[in-house]
TIMI-2910 file (N, C-alpha, C, CB; in pm, 1 decimal, decimal comma, always signed):
<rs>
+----------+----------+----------+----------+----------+----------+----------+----------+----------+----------+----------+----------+------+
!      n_x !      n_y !      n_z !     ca_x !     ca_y !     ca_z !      c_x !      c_y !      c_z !     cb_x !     cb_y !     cb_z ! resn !
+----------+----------+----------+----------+----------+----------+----------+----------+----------+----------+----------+----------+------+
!  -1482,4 !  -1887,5 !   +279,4 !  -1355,1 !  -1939,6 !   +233,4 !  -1244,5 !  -1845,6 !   +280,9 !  -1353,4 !  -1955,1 !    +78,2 !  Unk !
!  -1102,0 !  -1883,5 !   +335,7 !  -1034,0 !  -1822,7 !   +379,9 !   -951,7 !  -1757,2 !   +221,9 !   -967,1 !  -1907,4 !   +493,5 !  Unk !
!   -896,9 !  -1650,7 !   +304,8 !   -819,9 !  -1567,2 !   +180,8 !   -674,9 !  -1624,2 !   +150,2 !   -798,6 !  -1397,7 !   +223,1 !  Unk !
!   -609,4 !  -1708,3 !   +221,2 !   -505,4 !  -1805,9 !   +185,8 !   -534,9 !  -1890,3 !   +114,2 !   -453,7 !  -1865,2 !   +272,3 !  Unk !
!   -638,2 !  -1975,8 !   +138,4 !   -649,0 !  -2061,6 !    +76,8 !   -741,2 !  -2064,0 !   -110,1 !   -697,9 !  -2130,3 !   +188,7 !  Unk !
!   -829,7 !  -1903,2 !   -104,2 !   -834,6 !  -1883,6 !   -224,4 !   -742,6 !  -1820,9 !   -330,9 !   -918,8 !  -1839,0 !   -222,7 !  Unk !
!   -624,6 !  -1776,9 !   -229,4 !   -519,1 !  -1746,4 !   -291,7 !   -421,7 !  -1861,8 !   -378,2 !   -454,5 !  -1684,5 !   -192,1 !  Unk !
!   -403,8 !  -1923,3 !   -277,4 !   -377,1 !  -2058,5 !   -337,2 !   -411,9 !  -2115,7 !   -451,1 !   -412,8 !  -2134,3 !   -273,3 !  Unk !
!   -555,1 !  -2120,1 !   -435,2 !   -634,2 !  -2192,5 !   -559,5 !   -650,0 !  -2091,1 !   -676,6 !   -793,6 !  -2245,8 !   -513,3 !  Unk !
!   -608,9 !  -1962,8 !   -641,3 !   -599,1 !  -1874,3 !   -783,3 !   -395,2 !  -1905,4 !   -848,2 !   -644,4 !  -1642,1 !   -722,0 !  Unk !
!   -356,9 !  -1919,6 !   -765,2 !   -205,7 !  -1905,2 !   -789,3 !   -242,3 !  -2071,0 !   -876,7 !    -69,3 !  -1889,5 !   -612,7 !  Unk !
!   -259,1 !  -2169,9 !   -846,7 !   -243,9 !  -2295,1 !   -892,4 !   -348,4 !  -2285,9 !  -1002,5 !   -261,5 !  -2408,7 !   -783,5 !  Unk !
!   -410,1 !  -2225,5 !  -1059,7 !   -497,9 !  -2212,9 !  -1179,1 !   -416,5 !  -2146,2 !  -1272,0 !   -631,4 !  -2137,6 !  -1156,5 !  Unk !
!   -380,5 !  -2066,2 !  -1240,8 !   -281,1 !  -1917,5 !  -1315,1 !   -161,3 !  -2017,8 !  -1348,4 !   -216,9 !  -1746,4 !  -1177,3 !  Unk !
!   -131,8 !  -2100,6 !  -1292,7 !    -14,4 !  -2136,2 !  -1336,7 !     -2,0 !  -2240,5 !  -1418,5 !    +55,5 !  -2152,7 !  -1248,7 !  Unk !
!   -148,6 !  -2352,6 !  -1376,1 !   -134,5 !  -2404,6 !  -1560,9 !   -213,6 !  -2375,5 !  -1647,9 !   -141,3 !  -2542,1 !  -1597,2 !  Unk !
!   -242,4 !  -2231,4 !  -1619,9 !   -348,8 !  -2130,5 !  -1745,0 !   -147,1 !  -2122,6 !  -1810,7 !   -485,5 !  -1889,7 !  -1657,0 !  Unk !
!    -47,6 !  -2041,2 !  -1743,8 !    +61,0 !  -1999,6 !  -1787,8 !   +128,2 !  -2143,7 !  -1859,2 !   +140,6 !  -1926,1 !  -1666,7 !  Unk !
!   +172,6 !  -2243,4 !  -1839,8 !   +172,3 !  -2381,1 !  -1859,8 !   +158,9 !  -2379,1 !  -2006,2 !    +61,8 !  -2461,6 !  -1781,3 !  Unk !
!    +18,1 !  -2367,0 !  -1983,9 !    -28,8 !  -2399,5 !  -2121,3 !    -17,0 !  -2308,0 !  -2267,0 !   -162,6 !  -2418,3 !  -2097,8 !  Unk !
!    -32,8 !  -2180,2 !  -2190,5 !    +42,5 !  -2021,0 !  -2294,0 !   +183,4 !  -2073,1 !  -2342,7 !    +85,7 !  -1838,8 !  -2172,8 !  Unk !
!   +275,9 !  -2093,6 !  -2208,0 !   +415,4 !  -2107,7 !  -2289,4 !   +409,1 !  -2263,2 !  -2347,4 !   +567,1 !  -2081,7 !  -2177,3 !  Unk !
!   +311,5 !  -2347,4 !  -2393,3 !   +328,5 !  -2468,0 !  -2452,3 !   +270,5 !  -2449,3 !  -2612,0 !   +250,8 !  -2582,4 !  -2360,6 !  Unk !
!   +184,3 !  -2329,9 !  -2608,3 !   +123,3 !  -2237,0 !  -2774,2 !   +238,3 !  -2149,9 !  -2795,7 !    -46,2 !  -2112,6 !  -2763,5 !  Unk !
!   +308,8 !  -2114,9 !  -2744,3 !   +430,6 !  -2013,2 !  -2815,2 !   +462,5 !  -2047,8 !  -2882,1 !   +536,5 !  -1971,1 !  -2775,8 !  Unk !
!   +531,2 !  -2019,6 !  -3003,3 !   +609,2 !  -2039,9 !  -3098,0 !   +748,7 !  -2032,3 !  -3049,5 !   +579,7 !  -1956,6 !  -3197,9 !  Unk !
!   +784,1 !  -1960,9 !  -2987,7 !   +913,2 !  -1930,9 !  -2876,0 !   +887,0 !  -1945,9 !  -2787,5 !   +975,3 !  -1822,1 !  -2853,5 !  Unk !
!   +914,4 !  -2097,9 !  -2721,0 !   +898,5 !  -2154,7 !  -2555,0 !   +966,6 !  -2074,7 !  -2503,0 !   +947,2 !  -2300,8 !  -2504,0 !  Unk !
!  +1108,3 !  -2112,3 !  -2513,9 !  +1162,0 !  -2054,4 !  -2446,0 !  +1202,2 !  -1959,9 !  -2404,5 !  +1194,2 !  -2075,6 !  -2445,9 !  Unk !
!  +1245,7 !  -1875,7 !  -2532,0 !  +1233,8 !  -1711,9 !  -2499,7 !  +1104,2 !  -1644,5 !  -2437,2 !  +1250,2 !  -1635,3 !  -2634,0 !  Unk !
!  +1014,1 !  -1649,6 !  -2413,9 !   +912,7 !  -1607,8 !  -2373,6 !   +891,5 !  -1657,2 !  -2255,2 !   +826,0 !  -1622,5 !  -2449,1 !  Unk !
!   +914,9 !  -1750,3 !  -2163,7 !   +971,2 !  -1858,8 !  -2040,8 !  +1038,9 !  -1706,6 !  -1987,5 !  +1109,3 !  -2033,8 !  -2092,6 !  Unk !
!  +1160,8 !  -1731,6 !  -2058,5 !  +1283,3 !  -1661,3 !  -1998,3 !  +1256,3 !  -1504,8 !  -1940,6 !  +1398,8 !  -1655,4 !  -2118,1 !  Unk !
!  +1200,2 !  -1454,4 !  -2077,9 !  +1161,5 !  -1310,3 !  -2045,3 !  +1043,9 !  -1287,7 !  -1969,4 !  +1143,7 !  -1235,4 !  -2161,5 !  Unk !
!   +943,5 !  -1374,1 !  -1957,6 !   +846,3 !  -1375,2 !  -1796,7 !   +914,7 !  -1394,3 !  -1706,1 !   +736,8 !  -1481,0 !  -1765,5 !  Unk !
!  +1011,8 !  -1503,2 !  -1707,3 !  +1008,4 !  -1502,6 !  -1568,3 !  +1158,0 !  -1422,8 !  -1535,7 !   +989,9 !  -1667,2 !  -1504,8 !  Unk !
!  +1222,6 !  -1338,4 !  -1619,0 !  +1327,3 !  -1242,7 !  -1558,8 !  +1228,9 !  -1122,3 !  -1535,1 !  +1469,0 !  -1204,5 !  -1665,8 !  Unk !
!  +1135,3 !  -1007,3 !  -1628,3 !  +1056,0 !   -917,3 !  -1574,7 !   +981,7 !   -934,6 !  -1434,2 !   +972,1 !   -898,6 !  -1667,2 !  Unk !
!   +923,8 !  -1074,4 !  -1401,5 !   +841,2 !  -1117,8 !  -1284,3 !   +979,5 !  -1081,2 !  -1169,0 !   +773,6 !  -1312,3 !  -1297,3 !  Unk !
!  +1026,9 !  -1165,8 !  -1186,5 !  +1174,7 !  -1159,8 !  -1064,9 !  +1205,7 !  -1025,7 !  -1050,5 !  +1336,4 !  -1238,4 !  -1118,0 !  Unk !
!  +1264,5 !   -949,8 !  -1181,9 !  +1296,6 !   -774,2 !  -1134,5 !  +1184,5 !   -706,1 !  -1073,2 !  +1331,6 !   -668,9 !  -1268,1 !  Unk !
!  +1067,9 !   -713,1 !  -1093,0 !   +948,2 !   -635,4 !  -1005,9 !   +913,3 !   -671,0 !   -892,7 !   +829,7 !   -633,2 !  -1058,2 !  Unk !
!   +915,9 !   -815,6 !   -852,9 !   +974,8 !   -884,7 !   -720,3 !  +1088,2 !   -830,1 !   -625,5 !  +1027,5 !  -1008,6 !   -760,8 !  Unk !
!  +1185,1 !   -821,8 !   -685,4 !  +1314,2 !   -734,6 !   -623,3 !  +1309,3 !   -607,6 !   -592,8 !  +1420,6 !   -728,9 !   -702,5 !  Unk !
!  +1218,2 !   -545,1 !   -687,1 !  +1178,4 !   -400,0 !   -644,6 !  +1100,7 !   -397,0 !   -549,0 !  +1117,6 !   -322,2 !   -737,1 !  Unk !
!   +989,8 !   -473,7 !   -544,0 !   +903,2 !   -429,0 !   -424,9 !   +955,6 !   -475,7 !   -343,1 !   +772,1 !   -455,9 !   -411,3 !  Unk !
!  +1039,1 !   -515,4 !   -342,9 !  +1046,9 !   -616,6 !   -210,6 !  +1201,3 !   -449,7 !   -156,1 !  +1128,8 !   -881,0 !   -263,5 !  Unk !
!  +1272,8 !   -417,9 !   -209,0 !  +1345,2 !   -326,2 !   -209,5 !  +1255,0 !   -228,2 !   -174,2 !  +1416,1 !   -312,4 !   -318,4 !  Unk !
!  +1192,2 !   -150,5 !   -284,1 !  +1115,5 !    -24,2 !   -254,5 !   +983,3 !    -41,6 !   -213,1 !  +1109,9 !    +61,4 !   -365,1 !  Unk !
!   +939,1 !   -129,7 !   -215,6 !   +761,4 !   -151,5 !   -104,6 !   +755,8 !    -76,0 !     +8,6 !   +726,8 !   -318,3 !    -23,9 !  Unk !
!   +844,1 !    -50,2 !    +74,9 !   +787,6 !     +2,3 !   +219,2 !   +757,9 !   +165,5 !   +182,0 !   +920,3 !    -18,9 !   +366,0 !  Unk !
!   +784,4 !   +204,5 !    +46,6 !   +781,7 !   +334,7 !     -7,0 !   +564,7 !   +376,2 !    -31,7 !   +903,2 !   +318,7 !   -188,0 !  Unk !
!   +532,6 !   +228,0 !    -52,8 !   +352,3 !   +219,5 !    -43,7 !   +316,1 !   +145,5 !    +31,1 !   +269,3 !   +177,9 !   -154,9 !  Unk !
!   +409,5 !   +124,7 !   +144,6 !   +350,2 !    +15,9 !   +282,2 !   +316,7 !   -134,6 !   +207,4 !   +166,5 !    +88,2 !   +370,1 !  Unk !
!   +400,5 !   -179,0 !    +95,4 !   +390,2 !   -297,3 !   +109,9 !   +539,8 !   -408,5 !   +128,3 !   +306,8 !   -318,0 !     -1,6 !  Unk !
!   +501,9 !   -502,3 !   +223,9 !   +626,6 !   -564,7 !   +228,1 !   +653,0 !   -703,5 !   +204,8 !   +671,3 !   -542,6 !   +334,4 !  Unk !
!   +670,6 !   -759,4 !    +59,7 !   +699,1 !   -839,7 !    -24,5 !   +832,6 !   -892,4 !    +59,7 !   +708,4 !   -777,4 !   -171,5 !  Unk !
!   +829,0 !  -1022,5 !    +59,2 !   +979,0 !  -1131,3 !   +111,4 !   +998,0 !  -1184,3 !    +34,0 !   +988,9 !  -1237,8 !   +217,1 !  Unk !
!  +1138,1 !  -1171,3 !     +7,5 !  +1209,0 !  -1302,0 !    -82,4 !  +1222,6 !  -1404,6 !    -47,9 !  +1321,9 !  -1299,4 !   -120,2 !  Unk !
!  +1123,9 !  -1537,0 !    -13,6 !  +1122,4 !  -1656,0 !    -35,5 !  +1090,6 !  -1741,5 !   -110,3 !  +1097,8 !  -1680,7 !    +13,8 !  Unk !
!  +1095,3 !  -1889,1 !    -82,2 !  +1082,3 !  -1975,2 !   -223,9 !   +932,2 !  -1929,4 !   -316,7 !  +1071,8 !  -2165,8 !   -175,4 !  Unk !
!   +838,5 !  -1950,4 !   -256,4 !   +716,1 !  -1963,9 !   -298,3 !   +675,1 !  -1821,0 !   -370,8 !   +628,1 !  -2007,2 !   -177,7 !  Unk !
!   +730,6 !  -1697,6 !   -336,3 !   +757,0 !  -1534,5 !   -410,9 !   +770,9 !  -1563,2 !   -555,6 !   +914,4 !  -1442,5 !   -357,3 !  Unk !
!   +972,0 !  -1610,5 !   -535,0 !  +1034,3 !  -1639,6 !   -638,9 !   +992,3 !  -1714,5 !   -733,7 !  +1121,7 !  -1675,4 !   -612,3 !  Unk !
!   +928,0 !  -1874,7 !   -731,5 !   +891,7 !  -1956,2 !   -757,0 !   +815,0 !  -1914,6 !   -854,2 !   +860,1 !  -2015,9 !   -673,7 !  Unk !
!   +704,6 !  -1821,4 !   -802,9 !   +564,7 !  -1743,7 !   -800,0 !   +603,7 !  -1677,9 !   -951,2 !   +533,7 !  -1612,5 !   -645,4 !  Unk !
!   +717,4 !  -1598,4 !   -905,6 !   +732,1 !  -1449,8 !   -979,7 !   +796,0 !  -1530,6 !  -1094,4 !   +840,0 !  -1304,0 !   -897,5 !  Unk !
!   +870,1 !  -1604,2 !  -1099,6 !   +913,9 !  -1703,1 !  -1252,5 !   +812,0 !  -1737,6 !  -1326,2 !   +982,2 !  -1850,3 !  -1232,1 !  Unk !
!   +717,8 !  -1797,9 !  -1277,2 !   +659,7 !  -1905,2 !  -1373,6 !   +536,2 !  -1808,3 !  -1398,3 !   +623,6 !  -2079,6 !  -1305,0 !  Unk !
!   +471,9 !  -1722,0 !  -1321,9 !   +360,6 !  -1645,6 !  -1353,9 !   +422,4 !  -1458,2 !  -1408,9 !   +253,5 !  -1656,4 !  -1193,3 !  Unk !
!   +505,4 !  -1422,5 !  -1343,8 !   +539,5 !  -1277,4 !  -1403,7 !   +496,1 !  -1188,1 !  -1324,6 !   +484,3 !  -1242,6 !  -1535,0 !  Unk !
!   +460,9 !  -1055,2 !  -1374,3 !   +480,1 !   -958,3 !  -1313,1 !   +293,3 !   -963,4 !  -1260,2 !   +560,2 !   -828,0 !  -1412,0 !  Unk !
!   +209,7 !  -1023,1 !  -1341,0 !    +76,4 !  -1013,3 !  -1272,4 !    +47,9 !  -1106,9 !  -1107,4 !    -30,8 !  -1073,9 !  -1397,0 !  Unk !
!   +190,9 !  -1196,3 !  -1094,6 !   +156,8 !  -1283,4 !   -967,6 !   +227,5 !  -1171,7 !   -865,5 !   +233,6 !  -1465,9 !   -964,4 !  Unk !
!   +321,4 !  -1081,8 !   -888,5 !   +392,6 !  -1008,1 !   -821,0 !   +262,7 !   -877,6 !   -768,5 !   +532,1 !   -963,8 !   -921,0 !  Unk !
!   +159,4 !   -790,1 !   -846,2 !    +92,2 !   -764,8 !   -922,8 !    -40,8 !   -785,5 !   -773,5 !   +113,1 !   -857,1 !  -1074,6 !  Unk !
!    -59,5 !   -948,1 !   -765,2 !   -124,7 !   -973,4 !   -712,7 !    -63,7 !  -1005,6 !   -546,4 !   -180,1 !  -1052,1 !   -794,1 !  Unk !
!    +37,4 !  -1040,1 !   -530,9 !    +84,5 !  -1034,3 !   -408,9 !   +128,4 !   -890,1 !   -314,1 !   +186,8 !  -1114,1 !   -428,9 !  Unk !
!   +106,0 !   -783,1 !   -371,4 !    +72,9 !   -605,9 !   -336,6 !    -69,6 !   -582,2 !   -313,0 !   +111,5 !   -493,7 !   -472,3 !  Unk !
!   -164,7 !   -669,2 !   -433,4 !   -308,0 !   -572,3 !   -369,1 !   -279,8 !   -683,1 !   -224,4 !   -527,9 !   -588,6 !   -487,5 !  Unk !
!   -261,8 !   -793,4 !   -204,8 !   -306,8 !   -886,9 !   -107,0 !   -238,1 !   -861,0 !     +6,9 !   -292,9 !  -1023,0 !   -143,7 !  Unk !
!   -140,4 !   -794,8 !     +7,3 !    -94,7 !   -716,7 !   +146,4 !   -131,1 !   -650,2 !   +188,9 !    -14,6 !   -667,4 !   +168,3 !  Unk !
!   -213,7 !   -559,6 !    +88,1 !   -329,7 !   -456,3 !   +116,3 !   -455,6 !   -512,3 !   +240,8 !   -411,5 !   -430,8 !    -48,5 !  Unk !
!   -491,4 !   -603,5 !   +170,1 !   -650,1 !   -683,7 !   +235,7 !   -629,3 !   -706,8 !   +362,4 !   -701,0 !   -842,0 !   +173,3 !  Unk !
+----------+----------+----------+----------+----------+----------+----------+----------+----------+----------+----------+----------+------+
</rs>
């Protein structure tokens, strides 16, 4: 199996595992909000300071997208995978 494409299929699991977390909150929305602003600031950092551990994170849709709805563990996971 290619490593894109199990990437894929982990990102699209994770996200209506997350789906379903912020649908048990008691606070949708605040808890929405504050994932996906922490996800975005650690996004911005690496993508800023990454080349400081050789990794180089881009700000495009599918990052951003990424880093909203999943947080700082999809950000998390897009560093070891630059690694591989």
């Amino acid at each position: 199996m290619e490593t894109e494409t199990l990437f894929y299929g982990i990102c699209a699991a994770a996200v209506l595992i997350m789906l379903e977390y912020f649908r048990r909150r008691k606070r949708k929305i605040i808890s929405f909000i504050f994932g996906a602003t922490t996800g975005f600031i650690a996004l911005v950092l690496v993508n800023k300071y990454g080349f400081m551990i050789g990794a180089d994170i881009p700000l495009n849709t599918f990052n951003i997208c990424g880093s909203a709805v999943l947080g700082v563990p999809f950000v998390v996971c897009l560093v070891i995978l630059n690694f591989l």
